[in-house]
N, C-alpha and C positions, 0 to 999 in steps of 0.2 A: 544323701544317706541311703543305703543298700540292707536288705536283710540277706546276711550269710549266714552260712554253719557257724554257729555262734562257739562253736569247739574251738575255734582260732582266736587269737586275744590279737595277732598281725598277720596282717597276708601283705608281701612286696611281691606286686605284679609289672612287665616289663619295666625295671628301673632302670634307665639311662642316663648316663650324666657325662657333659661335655665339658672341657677349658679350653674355650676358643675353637678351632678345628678338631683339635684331639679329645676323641671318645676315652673315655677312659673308665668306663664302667658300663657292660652290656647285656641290656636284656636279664636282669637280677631277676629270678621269683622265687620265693618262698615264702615257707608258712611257719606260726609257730603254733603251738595248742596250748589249751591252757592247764596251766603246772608244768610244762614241761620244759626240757631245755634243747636250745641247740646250736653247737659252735659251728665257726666258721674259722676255718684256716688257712692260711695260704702265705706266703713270702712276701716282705716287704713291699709295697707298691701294687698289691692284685686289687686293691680295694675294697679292705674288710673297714676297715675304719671312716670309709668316705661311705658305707652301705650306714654303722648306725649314726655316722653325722647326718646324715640324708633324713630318717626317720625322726631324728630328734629337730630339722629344722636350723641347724647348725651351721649349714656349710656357705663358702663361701658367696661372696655376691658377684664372683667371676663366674660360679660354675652354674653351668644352665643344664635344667633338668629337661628327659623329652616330654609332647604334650601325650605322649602314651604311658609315661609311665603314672601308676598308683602306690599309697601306701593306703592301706586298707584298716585301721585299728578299731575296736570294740570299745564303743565310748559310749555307757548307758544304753548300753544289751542293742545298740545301734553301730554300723559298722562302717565308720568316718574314713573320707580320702585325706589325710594329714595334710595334704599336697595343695587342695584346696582351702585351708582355713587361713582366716587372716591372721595375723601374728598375735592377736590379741586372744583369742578362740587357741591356739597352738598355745600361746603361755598358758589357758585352764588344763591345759592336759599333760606338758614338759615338768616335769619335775614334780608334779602332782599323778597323774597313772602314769607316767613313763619316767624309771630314775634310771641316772649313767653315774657309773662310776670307771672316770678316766685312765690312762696310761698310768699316769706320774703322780702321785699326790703331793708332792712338794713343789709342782707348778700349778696345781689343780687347788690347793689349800691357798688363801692369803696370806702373804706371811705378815699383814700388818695388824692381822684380825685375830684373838683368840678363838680358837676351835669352836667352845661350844656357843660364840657369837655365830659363828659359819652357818653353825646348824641350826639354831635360833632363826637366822635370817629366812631358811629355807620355808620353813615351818611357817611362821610367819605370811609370808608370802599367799601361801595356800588354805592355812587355815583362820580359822576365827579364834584366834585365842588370843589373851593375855600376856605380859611379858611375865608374869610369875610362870603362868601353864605352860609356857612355851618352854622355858628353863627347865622347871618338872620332866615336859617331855623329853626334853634331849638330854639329861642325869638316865634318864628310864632308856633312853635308847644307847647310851655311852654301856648301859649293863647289860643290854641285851648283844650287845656285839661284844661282850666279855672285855672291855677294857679295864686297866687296874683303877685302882681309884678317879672314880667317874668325875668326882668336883675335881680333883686335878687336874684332870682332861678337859676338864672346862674350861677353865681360865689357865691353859699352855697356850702359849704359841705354836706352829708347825714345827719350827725348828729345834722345839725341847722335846719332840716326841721322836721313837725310832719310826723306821720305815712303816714295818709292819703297825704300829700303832697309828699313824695318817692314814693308811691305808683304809683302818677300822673307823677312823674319823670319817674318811669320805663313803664307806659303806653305811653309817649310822645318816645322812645326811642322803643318799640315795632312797633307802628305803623312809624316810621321814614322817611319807605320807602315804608309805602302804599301797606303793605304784602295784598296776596290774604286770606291768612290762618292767623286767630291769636291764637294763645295758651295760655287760662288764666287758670293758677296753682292754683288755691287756693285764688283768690285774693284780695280778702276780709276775709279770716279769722279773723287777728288781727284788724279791723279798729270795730268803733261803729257803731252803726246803721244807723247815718245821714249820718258818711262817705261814710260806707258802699255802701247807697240809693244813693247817691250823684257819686259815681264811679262804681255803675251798669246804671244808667240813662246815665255817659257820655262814656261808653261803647258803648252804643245801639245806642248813639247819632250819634258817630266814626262810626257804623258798617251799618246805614244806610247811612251816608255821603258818603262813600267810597266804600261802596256793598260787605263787609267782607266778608268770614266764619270767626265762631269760633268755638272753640272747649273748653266748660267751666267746668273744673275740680272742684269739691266743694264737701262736705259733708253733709252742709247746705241745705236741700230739700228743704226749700222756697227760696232760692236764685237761687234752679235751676227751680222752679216755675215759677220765675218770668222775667227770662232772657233768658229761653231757649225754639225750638217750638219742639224738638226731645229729647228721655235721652233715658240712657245705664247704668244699673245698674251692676254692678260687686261685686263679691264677692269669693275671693282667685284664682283669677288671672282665672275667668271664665264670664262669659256675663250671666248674672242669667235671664236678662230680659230686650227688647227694645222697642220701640216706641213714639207716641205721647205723650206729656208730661200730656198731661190731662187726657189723657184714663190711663198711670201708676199710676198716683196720685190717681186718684178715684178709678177705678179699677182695683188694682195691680193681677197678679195672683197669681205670687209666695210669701211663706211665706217671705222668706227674705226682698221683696220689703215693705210687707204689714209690718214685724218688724222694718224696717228702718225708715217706716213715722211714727209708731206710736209712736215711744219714743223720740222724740221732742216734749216736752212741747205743751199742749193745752194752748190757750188764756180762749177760750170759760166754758171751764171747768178743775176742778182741781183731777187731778188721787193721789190715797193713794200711788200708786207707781206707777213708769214710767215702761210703759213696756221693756223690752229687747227684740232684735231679738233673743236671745237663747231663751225667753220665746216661740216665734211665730214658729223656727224650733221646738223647744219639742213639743210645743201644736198650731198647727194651729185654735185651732177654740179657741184660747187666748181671753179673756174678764178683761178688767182694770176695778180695782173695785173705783170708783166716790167718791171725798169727799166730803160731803154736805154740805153747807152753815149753817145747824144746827150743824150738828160737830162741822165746825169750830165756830162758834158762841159760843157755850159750852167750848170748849178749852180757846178761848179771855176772855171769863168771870171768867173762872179758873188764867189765869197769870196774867191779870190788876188787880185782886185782891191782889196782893201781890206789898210789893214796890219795885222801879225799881232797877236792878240789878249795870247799870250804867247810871248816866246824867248828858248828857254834858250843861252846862249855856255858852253863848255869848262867847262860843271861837273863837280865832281870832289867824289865824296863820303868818305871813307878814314876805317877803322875801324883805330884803334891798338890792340895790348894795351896794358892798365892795368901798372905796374909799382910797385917798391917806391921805385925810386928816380930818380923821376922819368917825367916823357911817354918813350915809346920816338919814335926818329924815325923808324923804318921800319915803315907799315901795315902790318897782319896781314892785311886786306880792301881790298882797292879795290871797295867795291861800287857806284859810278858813276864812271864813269873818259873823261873829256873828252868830254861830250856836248854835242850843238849841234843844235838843231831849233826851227819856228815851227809855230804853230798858228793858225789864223786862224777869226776870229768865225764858227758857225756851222757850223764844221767837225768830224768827226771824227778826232783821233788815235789808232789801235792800236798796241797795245804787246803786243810779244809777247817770247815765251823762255823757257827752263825754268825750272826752281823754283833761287835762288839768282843768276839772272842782271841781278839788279839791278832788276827794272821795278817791286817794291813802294816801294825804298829809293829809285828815282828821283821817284817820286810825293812821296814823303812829304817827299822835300828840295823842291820845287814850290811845295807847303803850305807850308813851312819848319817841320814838325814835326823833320824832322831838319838840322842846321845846316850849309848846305855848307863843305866843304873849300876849294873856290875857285871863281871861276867867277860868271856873272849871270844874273838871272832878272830880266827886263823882262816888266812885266803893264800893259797897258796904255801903256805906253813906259816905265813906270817902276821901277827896280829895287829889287827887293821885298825883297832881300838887306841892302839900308841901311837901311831902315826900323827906325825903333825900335819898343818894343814894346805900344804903342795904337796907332800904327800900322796895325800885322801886326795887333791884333786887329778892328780895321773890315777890314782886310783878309778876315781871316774870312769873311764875307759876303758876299762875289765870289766865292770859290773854296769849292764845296764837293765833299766826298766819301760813294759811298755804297758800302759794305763789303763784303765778300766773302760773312760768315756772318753769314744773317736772325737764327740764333737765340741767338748771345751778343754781336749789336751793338745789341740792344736792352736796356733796362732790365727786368726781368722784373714788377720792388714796380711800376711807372709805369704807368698806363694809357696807352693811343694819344692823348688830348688830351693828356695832360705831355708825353708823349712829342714831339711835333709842338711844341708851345707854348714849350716850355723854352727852344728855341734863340732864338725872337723874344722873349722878356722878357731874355733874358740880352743883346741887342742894341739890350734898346729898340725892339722894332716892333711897332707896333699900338697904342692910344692907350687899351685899355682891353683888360679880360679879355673883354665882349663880342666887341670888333676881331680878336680873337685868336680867340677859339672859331669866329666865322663864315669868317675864312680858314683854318683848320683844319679847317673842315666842305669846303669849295671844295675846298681840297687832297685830301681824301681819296674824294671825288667823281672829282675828276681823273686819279686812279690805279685808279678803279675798284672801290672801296670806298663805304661808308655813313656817315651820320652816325651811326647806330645803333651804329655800331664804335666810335665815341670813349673809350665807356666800360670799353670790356673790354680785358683784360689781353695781351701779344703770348702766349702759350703756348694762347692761345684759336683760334689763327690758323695757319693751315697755314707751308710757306716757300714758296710762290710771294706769300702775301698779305701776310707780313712784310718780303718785300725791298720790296714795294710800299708798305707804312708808310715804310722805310725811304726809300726815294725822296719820298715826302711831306713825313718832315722836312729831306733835304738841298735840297727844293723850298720849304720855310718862310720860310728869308731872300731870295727871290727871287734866285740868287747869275746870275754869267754865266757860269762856267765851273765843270763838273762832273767829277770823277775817276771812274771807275766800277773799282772793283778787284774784279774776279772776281766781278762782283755777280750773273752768272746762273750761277756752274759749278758749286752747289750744287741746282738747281730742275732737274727733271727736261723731256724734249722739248718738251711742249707749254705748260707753265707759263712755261720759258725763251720760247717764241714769244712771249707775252703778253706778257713785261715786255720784250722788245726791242722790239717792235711800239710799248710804251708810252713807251720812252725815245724814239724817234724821234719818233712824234707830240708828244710836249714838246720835241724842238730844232724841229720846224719851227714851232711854236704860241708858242713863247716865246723862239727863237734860239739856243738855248742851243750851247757849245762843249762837247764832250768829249776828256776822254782815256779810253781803254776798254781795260784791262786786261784779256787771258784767256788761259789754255794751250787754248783751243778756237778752232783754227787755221780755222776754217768759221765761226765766229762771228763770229771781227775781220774777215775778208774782209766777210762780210755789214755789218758796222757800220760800215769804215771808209773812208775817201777816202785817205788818206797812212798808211803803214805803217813804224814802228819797230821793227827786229830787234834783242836783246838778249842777248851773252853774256858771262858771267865781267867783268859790269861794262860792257863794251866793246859800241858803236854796230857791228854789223855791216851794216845795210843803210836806207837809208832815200828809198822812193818811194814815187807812186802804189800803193795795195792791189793792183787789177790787175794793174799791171804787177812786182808783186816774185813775186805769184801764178805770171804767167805763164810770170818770166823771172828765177827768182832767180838772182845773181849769186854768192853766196857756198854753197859746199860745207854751212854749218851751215844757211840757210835752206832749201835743199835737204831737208836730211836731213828738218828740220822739217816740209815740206809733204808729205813722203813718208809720215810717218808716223800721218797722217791717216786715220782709218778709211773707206775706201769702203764705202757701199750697192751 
């Protein structure tokens, strides 16, 4: 035990961490103070998440730590090597002064355990209480994280609550026992934007109530904008860049920091391409070439000129409960509820709204995966709703979709040729398995892959390079109109620049139409020409991108643009 500046609640001093030969984390130090916070960002694989698995004692039993590295933490105004305690000494201090709350809460929750058992357990663990007091406790901490009916939330399981609401589960179970230290993973990735705002606000809430540290792992640089007063940029397990959060952001020094902020979508202005950080290490004195409002203005007069590709009239999509005795006649869901919009060849559609506000279930009625309730869908002037069912399956290959999550929309047993190939045998395209292997080498060429790849298995392959298969095979049957459902909100800043950069270069190279799905309200502005607002089923707004940007009309698009993370 050491006496330091007791102003630091952590100090990581040279941390190094190996998998076999390969270093993969080097020479880490920093500090954090106490109440304060401070993120750490950087691209997939630099090792922000193996720095607080390292602190919390987590990591794997392959990886070997150096005998120089320290974790320094303030345990009884005493200032402990974490590194040296034995696991048993490390459990009084895990989840009692030091809480994490993980990536994902829907792996991080049990889903065999009700919620407020989860948190019970926690509690339990550390404290001396009762099972009545302990219950108490976690009703008392379900309402301090503003959950709706806190006895509800008790006895749910994970799977009955929304995202954002497990999310508040695993924050209520983090803070449980009033940690000095809290550790947030990622913890807004999957939520929308309101959620998002709404669970970085009661964060801050928590962390001045109680006189926290945190430590805010994220990739999102507005979100470490706007929560954090210190960051720590990393890139392949090296500290590229630290300090103030303002002084980074404006004036980064290094290319990497200045690549990181710049390929995150501008509100303000719209770039022909998002830059990359490879752009900014190749070429430091990198300039994004602007697309002008006359451009686009000349494009929109070019596609409204032709008629639309598909439109939808007053479709209605309505989820009944099941009952014993008989259909009920009054929906439990109206989860598309009289919608009417044209798309035109060549064009982008966004689709925006929270989780729940119909833009999946309108997709999938589109498709006619899901059967509408009432209502037409003209593709090509013809309504795709009467269609019988060969039909709707040559339809198939006009219309395709590419998924939200790289890594259970692929086949795992398939290698990348099935994978790709399946869908043209299954259509009948390609006149041979030769015909097929060479447009399957093309395709994967085009997305900026190898031929070399065909062979190997998707778990071989990152997620920026699986959504990128992914786009290969909804790019197989040559279709003309493509769904894109949340297909970047999983790939972190600069991998998302890639694959947007890449979907566009294939509408202008092949014409292709979109609809583009995301609760990344900076993203549809960048991708789209016409903007759909979606709530509780119901069409709230629909123009120009710009102009709903500029000028939204409606209190909930409003809210939604507000809660946008600024840089």
């Amino acid at each position: 035990m050491q006496n330091q500046d007791l102003d630091y609640i952590i100090e990581v001093k040279n941390l190094s961490i190996s998998f076999g030969e390969k270093q993969v984390l080097n020479n880490i130090n920093f500090k954090v103070h106490q109440g304060d916070t401070l993120g750490i960002v950087g691209e997939s694989g630099s090792g922000k998440s193996l720095t607080s698995l390292a602190i919390m004692g987590l990591l794997s039993p392959m990886a070997k730590i150096s005998p120089e590295s320290q974790i320094l933490f303030r345990h009884h105004d005493k200032m402990v090597d974490l590194l040296q305690l034995s696991q048993q000494e490390l459990q009084q201090i895990r989840g009692n002064e030091i809480g994490m709350i993980f990536q994902e809460p829907m792996t991080s929750l049990n889903p065999s355990l009700r919620c407020g058992e989860q948190v019970e357990e926690a509690i339990r663990l550390h404290q001396n209480l009762g099972r009545k007091e302990a219950k108490e406790k976690v009703i008392s901490l379900f309402e301090q994280v503003k959950l709706p009916n806190p006895d509800r939330i008790y006895k749910a399981y994970p799977h009955e609550l929304s995202g954002g609401q497990k999310q508040r589960v695993m924050i209520a179970m983090a803070i449980s026992c009033e940690p000095k230290l809290l550790i947030a993973d990622e913890p807004t990735t999957a939520l929308d934007v309101t959620v998002q705002k709404a669970t970085l606000d009661l964060l801050k809430e928590l962390q001045t109530e109680h006189n926290m540290s945190m430590l805010f792992i994220s990739h999102d640089l507005g979100v470490i904008a706007n929560v954090c007063e210190e960051v720590l940029v990393m890139y392949r397990g090296d500290v590229v860049e630290q300090g103030n959060v303002e002084t980074i952001f404006n004036h980064p020094k290094e290319n990497y920091t200045k690549g990181l902020i710049a390929c995150r979508p501008r509100l303000e202005e719209r770039a022909k391409r998002l830059p990359t950080v490879k752009d900014f290490l190749e070429n430091p004195a990198f300039k994004t070439e602007v697309y002008t409002e006359e451009e686009r203005e000349a494009f929109h007069q070019k596609i409204y000129a032709k008629p639309p590709i598909l439109e939808v009239k007053n479709l209605k999509k309505y989820f009944y409960p099941s009952s014993l005795f008989g259909n009920a006649t009054t929906p439990s869901v109206k989860a598309v509820d009289d919608i009417s919009f044209k798309v035109y060849p060549g064009e982008t559609m966004g689709l925006v709204g929270e989780s729940g506000s119909g833009k999946t279930t309108l997709s999938r009625t589109v498709l006619l995966l899901e059967k509408p309730t009432e209502g037409e869908i003209y593709f090509n002037g013809i309504d795709i709703t009467k269609l019988k069912k060969e039909e709707i399956r040559k339809l198939r290959r006009e219309i395709q979709i590419i998924f939200q999550d790289p890594y259970s929309s692929l086949n795992p047993r398939q290698t990348i040729l099935q994978i790709i190939t399946e869908p043209m045998q299954v259509h009948k395209i390609g006149s041979s398995k030769a015909a097929r292997l060479e447009t399957a080498t093309t395709l994967l060429e085009k997305v900026g892959l190898t031929k070399q790849d065909l062979d190997k298995y998707p778990h071989e392959f990152s997620g920026g390079q699986r959504q990128r298969i992914g786009i290969a095979r909804a790019l197989a049957l040559n279709p003309k109109f493509i769904i894109c459902d949340e297909s970047v909100s999983a790939l972190d800043v600069s991998v998302q620049a890639q694959v947007l950069n890449l979907l566009n270069d294939l509408k202008s190279e092949f014409g292709f139409t979109y609809i583009f799905i995301s609760h990344d309200l900076a993203v549809v502005k960048y991708m789209s020409d016409q903007l759909l607002v979606m709530q509780h089923g119901e069409m709230k707004e629909l123009d120009d991108a710009d102009k709903v940007y500029a000028h939204p009309t409606t209190a909930y698009t409003k809210e939604l643009i507000e809660a946008i993370p600024k840089l």
